[in-house]
N, C-alpha and C positions, 0 to 999 in steps of 0.2 A: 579348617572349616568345621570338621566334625567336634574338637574341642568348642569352638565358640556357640556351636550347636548343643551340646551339653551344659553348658553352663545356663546357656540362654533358657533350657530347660528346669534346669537347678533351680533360678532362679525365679520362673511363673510356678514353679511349684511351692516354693517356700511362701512366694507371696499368697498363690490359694489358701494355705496352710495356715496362714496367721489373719486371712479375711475372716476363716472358720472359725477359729480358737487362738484364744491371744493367753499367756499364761502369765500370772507373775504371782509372788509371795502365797501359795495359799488361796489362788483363788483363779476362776476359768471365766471366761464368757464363750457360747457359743450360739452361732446361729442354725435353728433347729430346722433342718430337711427331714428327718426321717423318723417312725413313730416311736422308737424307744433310743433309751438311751441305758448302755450297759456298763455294771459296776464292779472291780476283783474286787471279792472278798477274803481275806484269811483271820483266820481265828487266835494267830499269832501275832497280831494287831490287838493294842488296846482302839475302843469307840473313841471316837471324836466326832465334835460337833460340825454338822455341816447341813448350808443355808442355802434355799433355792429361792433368786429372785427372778420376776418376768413383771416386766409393764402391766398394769393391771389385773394382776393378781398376788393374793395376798402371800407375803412370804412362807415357807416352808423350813423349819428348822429341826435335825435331827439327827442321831446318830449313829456311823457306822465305823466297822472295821475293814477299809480302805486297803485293799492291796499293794504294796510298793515294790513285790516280789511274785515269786508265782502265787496266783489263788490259791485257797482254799473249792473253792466254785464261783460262781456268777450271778447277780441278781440285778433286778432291771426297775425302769420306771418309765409309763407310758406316757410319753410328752407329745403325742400327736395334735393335742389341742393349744399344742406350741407354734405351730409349725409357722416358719416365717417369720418368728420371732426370735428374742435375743433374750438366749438364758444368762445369769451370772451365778455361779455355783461356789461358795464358800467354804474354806475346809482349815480348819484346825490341827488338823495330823500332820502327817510327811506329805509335802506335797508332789511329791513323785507319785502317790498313786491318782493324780489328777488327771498327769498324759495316761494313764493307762482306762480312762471311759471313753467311750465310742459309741458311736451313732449308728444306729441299725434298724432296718424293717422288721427285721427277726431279733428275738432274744436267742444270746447266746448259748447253745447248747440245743437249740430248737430239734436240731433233727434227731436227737434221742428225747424229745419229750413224751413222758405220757408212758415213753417204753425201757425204764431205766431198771435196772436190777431189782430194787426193793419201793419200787412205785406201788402203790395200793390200785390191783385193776379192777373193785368193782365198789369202792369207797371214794369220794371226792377228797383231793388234796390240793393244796392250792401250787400253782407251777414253782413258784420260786418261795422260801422265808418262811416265818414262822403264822402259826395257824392256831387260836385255842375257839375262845367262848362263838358258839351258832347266836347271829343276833337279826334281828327284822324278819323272822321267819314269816311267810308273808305267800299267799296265791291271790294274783290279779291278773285278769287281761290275757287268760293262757298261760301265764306262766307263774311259776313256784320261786321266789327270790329268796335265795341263801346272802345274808350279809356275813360277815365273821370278821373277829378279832387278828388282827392280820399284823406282822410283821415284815414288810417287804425287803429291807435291808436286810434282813441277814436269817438264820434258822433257829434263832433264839428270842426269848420276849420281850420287847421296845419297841418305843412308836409307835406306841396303838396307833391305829388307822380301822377303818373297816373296810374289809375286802367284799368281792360280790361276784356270785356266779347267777345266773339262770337254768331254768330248768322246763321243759313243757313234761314228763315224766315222773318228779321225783327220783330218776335215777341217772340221768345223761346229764352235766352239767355242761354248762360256757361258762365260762372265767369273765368277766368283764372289767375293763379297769375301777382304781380306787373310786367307793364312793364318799366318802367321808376322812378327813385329813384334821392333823391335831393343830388347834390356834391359840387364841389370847386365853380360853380358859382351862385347855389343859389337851391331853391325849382321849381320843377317842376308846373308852369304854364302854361295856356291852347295854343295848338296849333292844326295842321293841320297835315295828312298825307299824300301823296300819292306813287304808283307803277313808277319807273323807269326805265320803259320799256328800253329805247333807251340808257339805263346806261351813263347817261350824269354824273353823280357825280364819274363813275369810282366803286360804290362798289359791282354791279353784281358779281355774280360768276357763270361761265358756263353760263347756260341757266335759270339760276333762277334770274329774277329781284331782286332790293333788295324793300322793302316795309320803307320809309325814314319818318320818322319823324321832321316836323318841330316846336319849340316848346321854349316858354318861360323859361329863367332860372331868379328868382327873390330872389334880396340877401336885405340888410338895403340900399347898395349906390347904383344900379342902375339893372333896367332888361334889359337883352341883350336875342338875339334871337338865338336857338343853334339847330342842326340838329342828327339824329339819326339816324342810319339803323339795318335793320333785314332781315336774309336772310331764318327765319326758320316762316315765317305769323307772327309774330307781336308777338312770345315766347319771344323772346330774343332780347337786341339790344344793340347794340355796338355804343356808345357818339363818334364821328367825332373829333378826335384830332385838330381841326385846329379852334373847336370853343372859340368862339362865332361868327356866321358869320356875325353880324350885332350889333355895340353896337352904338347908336343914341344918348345918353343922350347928349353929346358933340352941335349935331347939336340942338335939338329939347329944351337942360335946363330941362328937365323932365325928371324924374323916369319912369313917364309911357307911355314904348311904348311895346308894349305888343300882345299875340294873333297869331301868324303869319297865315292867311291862303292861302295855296299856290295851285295852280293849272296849267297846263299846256294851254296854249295859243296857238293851233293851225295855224291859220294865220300869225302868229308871228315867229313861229318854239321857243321858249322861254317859259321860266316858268315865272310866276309872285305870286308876293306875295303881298298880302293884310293886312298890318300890324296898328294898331291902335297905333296910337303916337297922347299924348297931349289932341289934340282937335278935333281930323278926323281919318279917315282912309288914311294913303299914299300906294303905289302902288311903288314896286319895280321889276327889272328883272333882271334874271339869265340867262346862259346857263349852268352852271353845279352847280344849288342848292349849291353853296359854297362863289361863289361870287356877288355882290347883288350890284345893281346900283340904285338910289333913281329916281321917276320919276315925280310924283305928291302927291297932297293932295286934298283931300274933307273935309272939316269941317263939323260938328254936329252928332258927331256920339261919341258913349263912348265905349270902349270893344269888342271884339270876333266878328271882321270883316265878313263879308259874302259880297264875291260878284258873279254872275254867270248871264246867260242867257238862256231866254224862249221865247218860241214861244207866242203869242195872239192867243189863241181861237186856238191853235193848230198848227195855220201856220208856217211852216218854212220859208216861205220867209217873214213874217212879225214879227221882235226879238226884245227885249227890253234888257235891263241888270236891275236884283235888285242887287241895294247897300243896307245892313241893317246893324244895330249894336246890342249888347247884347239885348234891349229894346225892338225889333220885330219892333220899324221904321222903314221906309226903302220908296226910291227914285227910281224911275225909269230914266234910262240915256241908253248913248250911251259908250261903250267902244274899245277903238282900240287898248289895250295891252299896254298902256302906262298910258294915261289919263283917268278918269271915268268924265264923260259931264253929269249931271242932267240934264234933262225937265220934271220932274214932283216929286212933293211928299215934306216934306215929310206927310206919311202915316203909317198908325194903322191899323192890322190883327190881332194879338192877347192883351188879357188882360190880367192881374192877375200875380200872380207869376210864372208866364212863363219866362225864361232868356237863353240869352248863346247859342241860339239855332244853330244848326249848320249843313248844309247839308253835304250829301255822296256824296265822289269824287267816280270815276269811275262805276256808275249806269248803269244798263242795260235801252236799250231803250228809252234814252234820261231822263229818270226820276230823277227828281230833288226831294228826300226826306229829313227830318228833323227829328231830335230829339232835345228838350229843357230839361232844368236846370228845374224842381219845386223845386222852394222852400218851399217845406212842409215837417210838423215834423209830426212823427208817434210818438204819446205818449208811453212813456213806454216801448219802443222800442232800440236797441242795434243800430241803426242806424238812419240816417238822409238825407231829399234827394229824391230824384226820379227823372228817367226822364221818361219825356212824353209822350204819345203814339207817334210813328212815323207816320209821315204827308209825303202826295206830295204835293208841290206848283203848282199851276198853274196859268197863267196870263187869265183874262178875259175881256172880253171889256164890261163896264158899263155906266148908262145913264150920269156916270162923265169921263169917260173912262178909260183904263185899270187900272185892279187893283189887288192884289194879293188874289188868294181864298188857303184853306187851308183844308184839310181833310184827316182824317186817310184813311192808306193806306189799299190796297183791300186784302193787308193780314190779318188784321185784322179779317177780317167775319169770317175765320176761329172759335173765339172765344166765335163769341154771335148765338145762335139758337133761335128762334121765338119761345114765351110761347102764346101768345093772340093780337087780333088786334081786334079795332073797329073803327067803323066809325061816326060821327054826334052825339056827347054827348053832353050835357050840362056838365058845371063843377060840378054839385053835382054827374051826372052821374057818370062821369069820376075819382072824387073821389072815390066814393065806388067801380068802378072796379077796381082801386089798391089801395086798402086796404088790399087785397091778399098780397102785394108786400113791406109793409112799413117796414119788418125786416129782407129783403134780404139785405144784404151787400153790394155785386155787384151787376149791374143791368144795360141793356142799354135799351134806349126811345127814341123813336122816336115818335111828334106828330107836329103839326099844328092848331096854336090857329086863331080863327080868333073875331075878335072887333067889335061890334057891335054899342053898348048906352054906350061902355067902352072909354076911354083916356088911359088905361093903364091896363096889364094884366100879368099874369106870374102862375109861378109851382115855390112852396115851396118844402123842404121834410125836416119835423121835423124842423121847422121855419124858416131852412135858403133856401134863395131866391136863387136855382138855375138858373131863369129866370123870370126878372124881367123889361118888357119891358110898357116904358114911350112914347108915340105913338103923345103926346102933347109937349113935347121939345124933341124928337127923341134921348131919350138914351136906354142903353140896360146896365143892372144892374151900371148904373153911369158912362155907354161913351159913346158920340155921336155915333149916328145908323141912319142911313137913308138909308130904303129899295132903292133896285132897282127902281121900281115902287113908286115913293112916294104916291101916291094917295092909295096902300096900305094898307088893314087894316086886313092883316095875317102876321103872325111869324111861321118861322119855327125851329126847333130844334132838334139836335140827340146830346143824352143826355149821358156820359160816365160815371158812379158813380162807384167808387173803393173804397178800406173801408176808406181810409184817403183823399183822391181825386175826384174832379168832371170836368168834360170837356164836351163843350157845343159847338156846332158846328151849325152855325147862316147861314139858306140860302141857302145851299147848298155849305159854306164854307166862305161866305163872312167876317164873323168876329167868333175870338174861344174865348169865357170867359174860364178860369179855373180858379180854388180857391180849397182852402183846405175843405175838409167836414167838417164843426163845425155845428153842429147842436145846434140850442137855448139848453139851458139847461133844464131839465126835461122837453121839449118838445117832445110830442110821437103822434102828428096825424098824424105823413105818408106824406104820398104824397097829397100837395092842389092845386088844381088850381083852382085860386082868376080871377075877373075881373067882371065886370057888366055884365050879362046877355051875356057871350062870349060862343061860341061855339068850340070846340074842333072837329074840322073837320076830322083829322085821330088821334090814341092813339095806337103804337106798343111797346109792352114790350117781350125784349129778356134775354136770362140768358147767366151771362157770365161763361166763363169757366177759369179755371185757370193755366197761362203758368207756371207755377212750377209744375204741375202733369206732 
């Protein structure tokens, strides 16, 4: 009895099992219950191609390294807007790592999310894959929308897609699922968003703007530039049948024209877009984001355009325009919606693996903010990537004349509270008062060195040279630096250390070093500040707290 009871067992179970998932050669079908669906990855795998179909919706092709053995780690894709339907999932590789995806409400690994060893806690990272170029940077409706260059399969760069978080802050983000997926013209590369109020493109509905995506599609023969709307915040979006609005290669003999940032032009009554072709940024206009008239060019510039205007020192009747490119150069000129006119630059604001950086369209109260690309890897870690803390730019007028200054936003403070402050140390001083402090992880600092019998002076922590300033050929960790005041013999610094990142804020904004945290190896003395008989005129140590709590 109990035998025939087993088997009878066996057997509705086997059959549940194959109602779910039917397997054969290289390829699954499942019917989808639950919001995600989870993938091994190992890195001991080469990529192979593999195809997502579902009834009315458009195929999904792309590649990853498939587990057939233990992980490397786990990575996921949100199929909630499957649900009740019948996926078929195609795979090229071994297909042994086919039985090993599973269907889940949680991504695997969920209950260390957010709090894993070398997680960035006060930086956005995306939970799972790889992360570069900030793209649709964008405030509507209450909220701040982060799109990014996203690699969900795996913590390496393929298959562009664009990722998307939200924000009411600038500093807490939600993750939201994919908004943008690669098709017929190619992988999804970085662009621009904005709200069209005045429904020039025609895809309002009612009273609700639509939120339009401008945005690179990148295939082997050439990138064309293609548009996208959403009429539910930036959930969902619907590809513009009539793209590619712009394909260049014909005029330009190049692949890359790429990036589109676009913006409205007030004086003009017109939109313009800011596209990087070749060897510049050119300048295009619209009236209805669809059709795109070529206007100029600016040469020296590579990538992820930016252009916008700022007051000096605050004045509105006295405006400049920054031109910049992926690299944080950037020109100062004149703009009149057509042409962009340099008179000055170019110029250096930040260092380090900083890239891509890109401001928010429709800002309250004239505020021009930023978020960058780090390029920094988290060891050991399910992910790859980070971006920046958010910056406002502002123009200021210097003893070379105006120039860009650069500093986290005042949302920020939220994050750091005041542990200790002193005043007038010597550096042995000032060493042993954070020595307290050498095996905090996170930690923000703010002090002011000043030079004496010194040439050169700076703050280690565990041998690498957070700040490292050369006062005798005027660099600051190996770039030209020339205070305000040349005669000068103080440095100022507010210091941002996160467990795999550091950001150093020069002046009150004048120049940002960032670099990856590498601390010399079996190096444990904390925090040093080095220099000949220098004095440490102020030393503020705050604790940071962490936007994932």
């Amino acid at each position: 009895m109990m035998l025939s009871l087993l088997k009878s067992l066996l057997f509705s179970t086997i059959i549940l099992l194959l109602t779910s998932i039917s397997t054969f050669a290289g390829e699954i079908e499942l019917k989808i219950t639950k919001k995600y669906l989870n993938f091994p990855i190992s890195h001991k795998e080469d990529r192979h191609k593999m195809t997502f179909q579902a009834a009315g919706h458009e195929d999904l092709t792309v590649v990853i390294r498939l587990s057939s053995n233990a992980p490397d780690y786990w990575v996921f894709k949100d199929v909630s807007n499957l649900k009740g339907q019948t996926l078929k999932i195609s795979y090229d590789g071994d297909e042994a790592g086919l039985s090993k995806i599973y269907q889940a409400d949680k991504i695997e690994g969920n209950a260390s999310l957010y709090t894993e060893k070398n997680r960035p806690q006060f930086h956005f990272t995306t939970q799972r894959g790889w992360i570069n170029d900030p793209n649709g940077l964008l405030y509507h409706d209450g909220e701040y929308h982060l799109f990014y260059q996203h690699n969900p399969f795996e913590r390496e760069w393929e298959n562009m897609h664009w990722g998307h978080a939200v924000s009411t802050d600038l500093i807490h983000w939600n993750e939201l699922p994919l908004a943008l997926f690669p098709d017929k013209h190619g992988t999804m590369f970085s662009g621009s968003a904005v709200i069209d109020y005045k429904n020039s493109a025609g895809f309002n509905k009612g009273n609700t703007p639509a939120l339009i995506a401008a945005y690179t599609a990148d295939s082997k023969e050439k990138q064309v530039q293609c548009i996208a709307y959403s009429l539910d915040n930036g959930r969902t979006f619907t590809k513009y049948e009539g793209n590619p609005i712009i394909d260049s290669k014909k005029v330009w003999n190049s692949k890359d024209t790429r990036d589109p940032k676009v913006f409205w032009y007030e004086p003009g009554d017109h939109w313009v877009m800011v596209l990087n072709e070749r060897d510049g940024h050119s300048i295009y206009n619209s009236e209805d984001l669809k059709n795109w008239e070529y206007q100029s060019h600016t040469t020296g510039f590579w990538e992820c355009p930016e252009l916008f205007e700022l007051p000096v020192d605050g004045d509105p009747s006295n405006t400049l325009w920054v031109m910049y490119g992926a690299s944080g150069t950037y020109m100062l000129g004149d703009f009149d919606g057509k042409v962009f006119t340099p008179i000055a630059g170019k110029y250096l604001y930040t260092s380090g693996p900083i890239y891509a950086a890109q401001t928010f369209t429709n800002m309250q109260n004239g505020r021009r903010v930023q978020m960058g690309w780090g390029r920094i890897t988290h060891p050991e870690m399910p992910f790859k990537g980070m971006m920046m803390l958010p910056t406002e730019l502002s123009l200021r007028n210097t003893k070379d004349g105006p120039r860009l200054f650069n500093l986290p936003v005042k949302e920020t403070e939220q994050l750091f509270s005041p542990i200790k402050q002193w005043e007038t140390l010597t550096a042995e001083k000032a060493n042993e008062a954070l020595k307290q402090f050498s095996k905090h992880e996170e930690l923000r600092i703010k002090t002011t060195i000043k030079l004496s019998h010194a040439t050169g002076a700076g703050l280690k922590l565990n041998g690498q040279g957070m700040l490292d300033y050369d006062l005798n050929f005027n660099k600051l960790n190996g770039v030209f630096y020339s205070p305000n005041d040349p005669t000068s013999m103080e440095i100022s610094a507010d210091i941002y250390i996160d467990r795999t990142s550091i950001e150093v804020f020069i002046d009150g904004g004048a120049l940002t070093l960032v670099m990856p945290k590498t601390p010399e190896t079996n190096n444990k003395e904390g925090f040093y500040f080095w220099g000949n008989n220098i004095e440490i005129k102020n030393l503020e140590v705050y604790n940071a707290n962490s936007i994932w709590k």
